[in-house]
C-alpha positions in Angstrom: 108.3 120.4 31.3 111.1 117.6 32.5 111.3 120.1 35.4 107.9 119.9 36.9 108.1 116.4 37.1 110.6 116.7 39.5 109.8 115.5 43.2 109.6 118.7 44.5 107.5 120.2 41.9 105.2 117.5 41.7 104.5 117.8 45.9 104.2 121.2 45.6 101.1 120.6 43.4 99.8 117.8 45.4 100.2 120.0 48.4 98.2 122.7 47.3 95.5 120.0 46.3 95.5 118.7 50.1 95.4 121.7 51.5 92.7 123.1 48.6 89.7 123.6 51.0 91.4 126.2 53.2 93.4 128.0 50.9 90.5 128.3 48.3 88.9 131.4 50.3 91.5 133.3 50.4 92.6 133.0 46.9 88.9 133.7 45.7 88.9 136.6 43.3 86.1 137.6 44.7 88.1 138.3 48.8 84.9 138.4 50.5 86.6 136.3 52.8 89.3 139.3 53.7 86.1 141.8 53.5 84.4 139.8 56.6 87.4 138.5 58.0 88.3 140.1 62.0 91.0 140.3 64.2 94.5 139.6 63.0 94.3 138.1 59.3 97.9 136.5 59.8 96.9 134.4 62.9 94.8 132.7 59.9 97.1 132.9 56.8 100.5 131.5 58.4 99.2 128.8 59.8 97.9 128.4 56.6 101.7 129.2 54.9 103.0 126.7 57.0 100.8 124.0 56.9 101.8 124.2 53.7 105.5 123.9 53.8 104.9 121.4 55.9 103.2 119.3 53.6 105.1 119.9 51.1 108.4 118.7 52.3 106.5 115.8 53.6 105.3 114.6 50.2 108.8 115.6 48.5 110.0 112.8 50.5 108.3 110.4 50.0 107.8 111.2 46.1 112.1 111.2 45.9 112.0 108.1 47.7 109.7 106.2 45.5 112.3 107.2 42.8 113.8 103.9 42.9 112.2 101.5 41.7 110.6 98.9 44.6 107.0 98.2 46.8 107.4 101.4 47.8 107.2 103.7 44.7 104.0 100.7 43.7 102.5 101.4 47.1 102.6 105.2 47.0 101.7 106.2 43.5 99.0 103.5 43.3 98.0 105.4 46.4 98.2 108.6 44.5 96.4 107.3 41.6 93.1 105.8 42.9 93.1 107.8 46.0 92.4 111.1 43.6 88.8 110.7 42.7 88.1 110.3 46.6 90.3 113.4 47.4 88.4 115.1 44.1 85.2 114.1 45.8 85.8 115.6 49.1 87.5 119.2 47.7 84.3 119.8 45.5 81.9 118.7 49.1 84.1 120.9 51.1 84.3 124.0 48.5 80.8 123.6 45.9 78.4 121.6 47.8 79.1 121.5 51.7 75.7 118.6 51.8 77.4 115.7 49.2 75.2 112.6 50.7 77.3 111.1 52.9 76.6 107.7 51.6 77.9 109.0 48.4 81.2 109.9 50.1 81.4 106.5 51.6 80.8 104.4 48.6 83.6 106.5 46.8 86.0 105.7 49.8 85.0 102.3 50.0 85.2 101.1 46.2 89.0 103.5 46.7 90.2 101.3 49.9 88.5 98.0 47.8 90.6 98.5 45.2 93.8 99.3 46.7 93.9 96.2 48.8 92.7 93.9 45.2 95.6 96.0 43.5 98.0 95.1 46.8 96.6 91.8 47.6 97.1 90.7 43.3 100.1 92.3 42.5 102.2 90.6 40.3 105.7 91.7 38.3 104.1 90.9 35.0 101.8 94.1 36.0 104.9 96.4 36.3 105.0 98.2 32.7 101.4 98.7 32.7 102.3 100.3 36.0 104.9 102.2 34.7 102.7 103.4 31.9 100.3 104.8 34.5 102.8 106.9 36.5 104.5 108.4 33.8 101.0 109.5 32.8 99.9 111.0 36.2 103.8 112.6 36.6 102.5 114.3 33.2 99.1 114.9 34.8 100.1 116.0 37.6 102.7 118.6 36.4 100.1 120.8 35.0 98.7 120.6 38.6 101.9 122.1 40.0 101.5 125.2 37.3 98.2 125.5 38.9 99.8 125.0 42.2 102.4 127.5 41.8 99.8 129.9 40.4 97.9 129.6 43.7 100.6 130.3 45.9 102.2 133.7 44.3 98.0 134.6 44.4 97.9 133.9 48.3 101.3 135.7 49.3 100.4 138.1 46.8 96.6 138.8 48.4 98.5 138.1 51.8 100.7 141.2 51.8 97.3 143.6 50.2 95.6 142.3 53.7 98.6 143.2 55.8 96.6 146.1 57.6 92.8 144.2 56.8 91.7 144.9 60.3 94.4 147.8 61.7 92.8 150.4 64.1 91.4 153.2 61.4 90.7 157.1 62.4 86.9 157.4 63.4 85.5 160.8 62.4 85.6 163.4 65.2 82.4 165.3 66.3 83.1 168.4 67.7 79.8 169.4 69.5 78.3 173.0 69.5 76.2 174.8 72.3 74.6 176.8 68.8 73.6 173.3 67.8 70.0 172.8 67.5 67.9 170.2 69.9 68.0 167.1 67.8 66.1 163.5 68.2 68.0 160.7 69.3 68.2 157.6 66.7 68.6 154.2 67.3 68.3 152.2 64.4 68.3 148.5 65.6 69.0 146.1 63.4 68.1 141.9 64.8 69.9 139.5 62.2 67.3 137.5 60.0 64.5 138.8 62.4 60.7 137.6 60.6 58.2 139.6 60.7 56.0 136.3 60.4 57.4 134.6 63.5 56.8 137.8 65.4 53.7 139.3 64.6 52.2 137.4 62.6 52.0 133.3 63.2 54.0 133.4 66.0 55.0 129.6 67.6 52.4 128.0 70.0 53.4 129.2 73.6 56.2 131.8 72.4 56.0 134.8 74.5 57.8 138.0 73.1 56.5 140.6 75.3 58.9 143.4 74.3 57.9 143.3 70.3 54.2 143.3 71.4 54.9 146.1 73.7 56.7 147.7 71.0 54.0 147.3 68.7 51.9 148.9 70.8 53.3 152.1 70.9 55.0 152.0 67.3 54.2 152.2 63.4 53.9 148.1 62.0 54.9 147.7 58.4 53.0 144.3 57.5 54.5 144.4 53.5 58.5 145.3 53.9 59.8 144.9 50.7 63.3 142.7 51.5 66.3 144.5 49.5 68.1 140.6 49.9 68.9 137.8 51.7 72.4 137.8 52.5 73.9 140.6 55.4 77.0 141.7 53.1 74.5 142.9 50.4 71.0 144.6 52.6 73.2 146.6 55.1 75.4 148.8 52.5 71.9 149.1 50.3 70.1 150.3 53.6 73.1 152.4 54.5 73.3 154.2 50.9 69.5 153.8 49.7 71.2 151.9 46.3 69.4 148.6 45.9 72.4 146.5 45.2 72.7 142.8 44.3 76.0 141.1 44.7 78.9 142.3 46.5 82.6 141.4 45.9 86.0 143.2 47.1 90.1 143.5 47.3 92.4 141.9 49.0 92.1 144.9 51.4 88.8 144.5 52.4 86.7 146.8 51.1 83.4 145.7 49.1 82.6 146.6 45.7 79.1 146.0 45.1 77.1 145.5 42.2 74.5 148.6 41.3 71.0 147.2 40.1 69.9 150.8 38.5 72.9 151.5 36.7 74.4 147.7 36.4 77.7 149.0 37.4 80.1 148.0 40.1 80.8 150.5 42.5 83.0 150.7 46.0 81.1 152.3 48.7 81.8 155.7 49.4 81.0 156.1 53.3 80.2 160.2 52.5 77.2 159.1 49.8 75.5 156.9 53.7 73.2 158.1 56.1 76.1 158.2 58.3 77.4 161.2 56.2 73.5 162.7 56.5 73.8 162.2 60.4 77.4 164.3 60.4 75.9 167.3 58.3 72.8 167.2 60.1 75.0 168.1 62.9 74.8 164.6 64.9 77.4 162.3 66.5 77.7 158.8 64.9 78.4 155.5 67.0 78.3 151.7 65.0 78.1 148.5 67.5 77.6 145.6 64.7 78.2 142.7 63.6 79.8 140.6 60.6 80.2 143.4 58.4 83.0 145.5 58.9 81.5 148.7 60.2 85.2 149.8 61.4 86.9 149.3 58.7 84.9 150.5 55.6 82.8 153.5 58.0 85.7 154.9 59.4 85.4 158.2 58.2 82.1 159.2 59.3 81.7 157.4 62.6 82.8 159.0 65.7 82.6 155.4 68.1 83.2 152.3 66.6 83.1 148.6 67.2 82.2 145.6 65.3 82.4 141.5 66.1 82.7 138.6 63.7 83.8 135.6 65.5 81.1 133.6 63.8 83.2 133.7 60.2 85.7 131.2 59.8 87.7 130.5 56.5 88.4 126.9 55.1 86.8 124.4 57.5 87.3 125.7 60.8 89.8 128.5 61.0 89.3 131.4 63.3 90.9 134.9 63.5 90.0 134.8 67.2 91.4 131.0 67.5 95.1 131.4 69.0 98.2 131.0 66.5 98.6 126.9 67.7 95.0 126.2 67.4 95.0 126.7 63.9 97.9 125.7 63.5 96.5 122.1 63.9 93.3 122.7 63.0 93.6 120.8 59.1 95.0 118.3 60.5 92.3 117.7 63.0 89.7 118.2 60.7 91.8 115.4 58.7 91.5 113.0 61.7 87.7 114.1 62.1 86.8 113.2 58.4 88.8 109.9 58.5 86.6 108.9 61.5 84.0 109.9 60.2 84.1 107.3 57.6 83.7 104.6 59.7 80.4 102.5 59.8 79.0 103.7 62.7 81.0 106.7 63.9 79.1 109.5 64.0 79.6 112.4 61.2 78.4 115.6 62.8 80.1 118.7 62.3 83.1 119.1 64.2 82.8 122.9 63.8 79.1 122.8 65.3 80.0 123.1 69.0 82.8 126.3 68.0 80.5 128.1 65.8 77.8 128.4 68.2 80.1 129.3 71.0 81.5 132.3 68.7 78.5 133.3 68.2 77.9 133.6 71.7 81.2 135.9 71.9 79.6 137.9 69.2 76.3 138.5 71.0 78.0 139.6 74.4 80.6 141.5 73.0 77.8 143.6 70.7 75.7 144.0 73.7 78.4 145.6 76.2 79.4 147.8 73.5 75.8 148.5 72.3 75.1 149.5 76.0 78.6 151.9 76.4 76.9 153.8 73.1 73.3 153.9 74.5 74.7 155.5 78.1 76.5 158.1 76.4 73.7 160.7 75.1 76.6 162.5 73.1 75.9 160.0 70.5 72.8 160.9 69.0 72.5 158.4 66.1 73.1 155.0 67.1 73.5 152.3 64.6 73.3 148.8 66.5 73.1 145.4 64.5 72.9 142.4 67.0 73.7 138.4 65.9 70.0 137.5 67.0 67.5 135.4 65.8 69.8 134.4 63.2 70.6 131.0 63.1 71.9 128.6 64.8 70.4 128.4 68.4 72.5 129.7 71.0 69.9 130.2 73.5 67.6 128.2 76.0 64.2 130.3 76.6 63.2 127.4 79.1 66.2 128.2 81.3 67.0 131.7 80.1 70.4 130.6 79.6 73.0 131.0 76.6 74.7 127.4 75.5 76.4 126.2 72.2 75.2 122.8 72.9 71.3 121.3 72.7 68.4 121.8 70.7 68.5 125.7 70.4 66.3 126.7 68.1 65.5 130.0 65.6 61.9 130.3 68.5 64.9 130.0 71.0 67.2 133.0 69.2 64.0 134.7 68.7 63.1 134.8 72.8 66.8 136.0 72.9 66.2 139.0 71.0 63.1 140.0 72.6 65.0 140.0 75.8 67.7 142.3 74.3 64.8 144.5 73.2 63.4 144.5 77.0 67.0 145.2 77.7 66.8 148.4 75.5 63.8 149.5 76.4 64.8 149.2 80.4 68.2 151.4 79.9 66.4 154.0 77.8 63.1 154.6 80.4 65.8 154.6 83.4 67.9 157.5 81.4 64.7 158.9 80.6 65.0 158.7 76.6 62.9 156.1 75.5 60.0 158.2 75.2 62.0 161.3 73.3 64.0 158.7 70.7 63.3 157.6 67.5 63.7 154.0 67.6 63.5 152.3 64.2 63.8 148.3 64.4 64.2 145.9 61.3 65.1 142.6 60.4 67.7 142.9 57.7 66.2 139.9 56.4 63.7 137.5 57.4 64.7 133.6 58.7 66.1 132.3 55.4 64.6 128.8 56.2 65.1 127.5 52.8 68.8 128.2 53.2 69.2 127.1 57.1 67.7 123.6 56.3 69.8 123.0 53.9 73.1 123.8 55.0 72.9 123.8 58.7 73.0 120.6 60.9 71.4 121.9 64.1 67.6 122.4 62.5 65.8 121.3 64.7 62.1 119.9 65.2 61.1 123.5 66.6 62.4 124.7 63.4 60.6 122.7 60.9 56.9 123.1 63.0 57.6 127.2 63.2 58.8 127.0 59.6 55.3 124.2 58.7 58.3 122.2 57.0 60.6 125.0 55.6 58.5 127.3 53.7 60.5 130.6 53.1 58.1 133.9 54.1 60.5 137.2 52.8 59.0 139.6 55.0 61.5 141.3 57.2 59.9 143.1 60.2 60.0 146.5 60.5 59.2 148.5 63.0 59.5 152.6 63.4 58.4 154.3 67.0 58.4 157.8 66.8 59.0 160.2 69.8 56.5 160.9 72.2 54.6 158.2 70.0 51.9 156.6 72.4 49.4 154.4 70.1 50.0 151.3 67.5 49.7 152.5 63.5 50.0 149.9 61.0 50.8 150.1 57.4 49.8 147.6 55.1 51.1 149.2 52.0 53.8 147.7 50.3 57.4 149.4 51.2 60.6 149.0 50.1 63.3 148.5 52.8 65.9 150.0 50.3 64.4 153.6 51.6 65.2 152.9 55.2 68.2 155.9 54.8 65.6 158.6 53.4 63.1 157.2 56.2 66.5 157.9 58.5 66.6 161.1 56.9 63.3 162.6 57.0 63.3 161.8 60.8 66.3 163.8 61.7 65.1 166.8 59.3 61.9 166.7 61.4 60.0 165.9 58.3 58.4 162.9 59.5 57.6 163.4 63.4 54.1 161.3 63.8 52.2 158.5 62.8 50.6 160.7 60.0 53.6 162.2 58.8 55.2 158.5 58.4 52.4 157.4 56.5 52.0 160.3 54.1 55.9 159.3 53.4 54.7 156.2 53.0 52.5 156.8 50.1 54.4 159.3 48.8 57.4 156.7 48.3 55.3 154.0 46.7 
């Protein structure tokens, strides 16, 4: 034990505990950080490594300092001792419950500075053995910290090296066309991140104008009751992709999910071959994946012949960004420090530091998506397209008043939502001028609908627009879904209830040729339910 109260030790436990909030994610034994994390995982993790040298060595100075005896060693681990609840405080905000009341937060810090300038201000020698008394019981304290400690770091170079190749260039499948192939229709399955059917088709905002859903609708198949599979990205695409309704998704340290089977209330991994991607290759298609946030590339590979996925809006532990160079994270806890320490002064504002970054990643998300969605839509070789687009989900990145893409102002979900009917236009223009929109299969769906419940809550930029299209937050589950069918020229709707989970054998049955009209769609229809 007598060795882990050593200076050294004891910092390396302490350092950990400063540097808790962005180590945390990546220690998780759940690694769904590494399964969305893109780009190069080591342009997060050693800046990470050696911010924490860094503050290690820092605190083992100043801990073997305050070895001898003097204001110094009274200063620091009085420091140590009442600063902890504050630094307990801010961990469990940052890692359990990101919305702590920030009055909360200040009365913590206050009452901490309060007492250390009483306990600075009133010292007197007499108070030394009871001071003594009270280090030697946070050494003791803090030792078991530094087993903790040390556990955490052997877990993060230990998941470290399992990620070395997260996000390393994969072999796509290879289609090797045939002139006996049979004429087959051309698929695009679009999916439009946390599109409503409610805001869209149903109540839509006073004065929104979404031309390209209502001139989709009018040639299309409207489901009014899609049955969501869930609410979170990670879980609804593999369930739509496989036709398993899943629940709760985990992974290794590699980056591939494991997800938790609702029929059989096992864990599985996801096989690519058991996905409608699979069903597209023996069908005799060509496969092509633009998406976003999940990691098409990596976990697809096998049955995809073009590839490309984004996910510049993820960042681990407050702020850190595969995409962010090597010296911007690098700094990045440290200016987070600085922010929070401003923060808590009266009358400095506390917004999000992060908000402005976020919103300008997920700009680089949209663009990115869109020129690569457009390369697979010009190349007809590609006969089932997969594209999953960062719009109308949350938060605004997008002025409909001055058709103009910003990370800063009042954007809005109505604002996101004009956004992704102009990509539809978009679409719909590059199709008729190639002279395949009327010939394709285009089936559109929100994975989920605008999780409002969830957006209030945890997101800063809500905005009045929000809460009037939202009448004050109320959650509506209904995804939109939408399925035009070749050569398809007038609106169906159907009202019965269906299950999104059988968007793969819908998928299916439209490249087997079993569903090729209106009629045939809603005989499925029934059939399913």
């Amino acid at each position: 034990m007598k060795i882990l109260t050593r200076p050294a030790m004891l910092a390396l436990g302490l350092a950990v505990f400063c540097l808790l909030t962005v180590i945390a994610p990546l220690v998780s034994p759940t690694h769904v950080a590494y399964y969305r994390l893109s780009g190069n995982a080591w342009l997060i993790i050693f800046p990470i490594l050696l911010n924490l040298v860094a503050v290690w060595l820092l605190l083992t100075v100043l801990l073997t300092i305050a070895e001898r005896p003097g204001r110094f060693r009274i200063i620091l681990w009085s420091t140590i001792t009442l600063g902890l609840p504050f630094a307990f405080l801010k961990s469990y905000s940052a890692l359990m419950h990101p919305h702590t009341p920030h009055m909360l937060t200040m009365a913590v810090f206050v009452l901490t500075v309060a007492a250390l300038l009483l306990l600075w201000i009133l010292w007197k020698p007499a108070y030394l053995p009871l001071f003594e008394r009270v280090r030697r019981l946070m050494t003791t304290a803090l030792a078991f910290g530094t087993i903790s400690g040390i556990l955490v770091v052997v877990q993060l170079l230990w998941f470290t090296w399992q990620a070395r190749n997260l996000n390393k260039p994969r072999a796509l499948h290879q289609h090797h066309a045939s002139s006996a192939d049979p004429p087959k229709t051309r698929v695009i399955w679009l999916i439009l991140d946390e599109l409503s059917y409610q805001q869209v088709y149903e109540r839509r905002y006073q004065g929104l104008k979404l031309p390209a859903f209502d001139e989709l609708a009018a040639e299309s198949t409207l489901f009014t009751q899609t049955v969501p599979v869930a609410d979170s990205t990670e879980i609804v695409v593999p369930s739509l992709m496989t036709g398993i309704q899943f629940n709760r998704i985990s992974a290794s340290a590699a980056g591939q999910p494991v997800l938790h089977n609702v029929a059989t209330g096992q864990w599985q991994g996801l096989d690519p071959h058991q996905t409608v991607f699979q069903d597209a290759l023996d069908k005799g298609y060509s496969t092509g994946i633009a998406g976003w946030f999940n990691p098409y590339c990596r976990i697809l590979a096998p049955v995809v012949d073009r590839c490309f996925w984004s996910s510049h809006f993820f960042h681990i532990g407050q702020g850190l960004y595969a995409e962010q160079s090597f010296i911007t994270n690098l700094f990045v806890p440290a200016s987070r420090l600085l922010n929070q320490a401003l923060s808590l002064v009266p009358g400095h504002s506390h917004a999000n530091p992060d908000e402005v970054v976020a919103a300008q990643h997920h700009i680089d998300d949209y663009k990115d998506i869109f020129a690569k969605a457009d390369e697979l839509v010009a190349d007809s070789s590609i006969d089932f397209v997969f594209l999953h687009l960062p719009v109308p989900h949350p938060e605004g990145i997008y002025d409909r008043r001055t058709a103009q893409l910003s990370p800063y102002g009042e954007s809005s979900y109505i604002d996101n939502l004009a956004l992704a009917d102009e990509y539809l236009a978009h679409l719909h223009r590059v199709l008729v001028q190639r002279g395949e929109w009327d010939s394709s299969a285009i089936v559109l769906m929100g994975d989920h609908s605008w999780r409002t419940l969830l957006v209030r809550r945890e997101q800063e930029r809500w905005t009045r627009e929000d809460e009037a299209a939202s009448d004050g937050g109320k959650f509506e589950d209904r995804p939109a879904y939408v399925v035009k069918l070749p050569n398809q020229r007038q609106p169906v709707r159907i009202d019965d209830r269906f299950a999104a989970v059988r968007t793969r054998a819908l998928l299916d049955g439209i490249m087997t040729n079993r569903i090729k009209t209106p009629e045939d769609l809603a005989t499925w229809v029934q059939q399913q339910n």
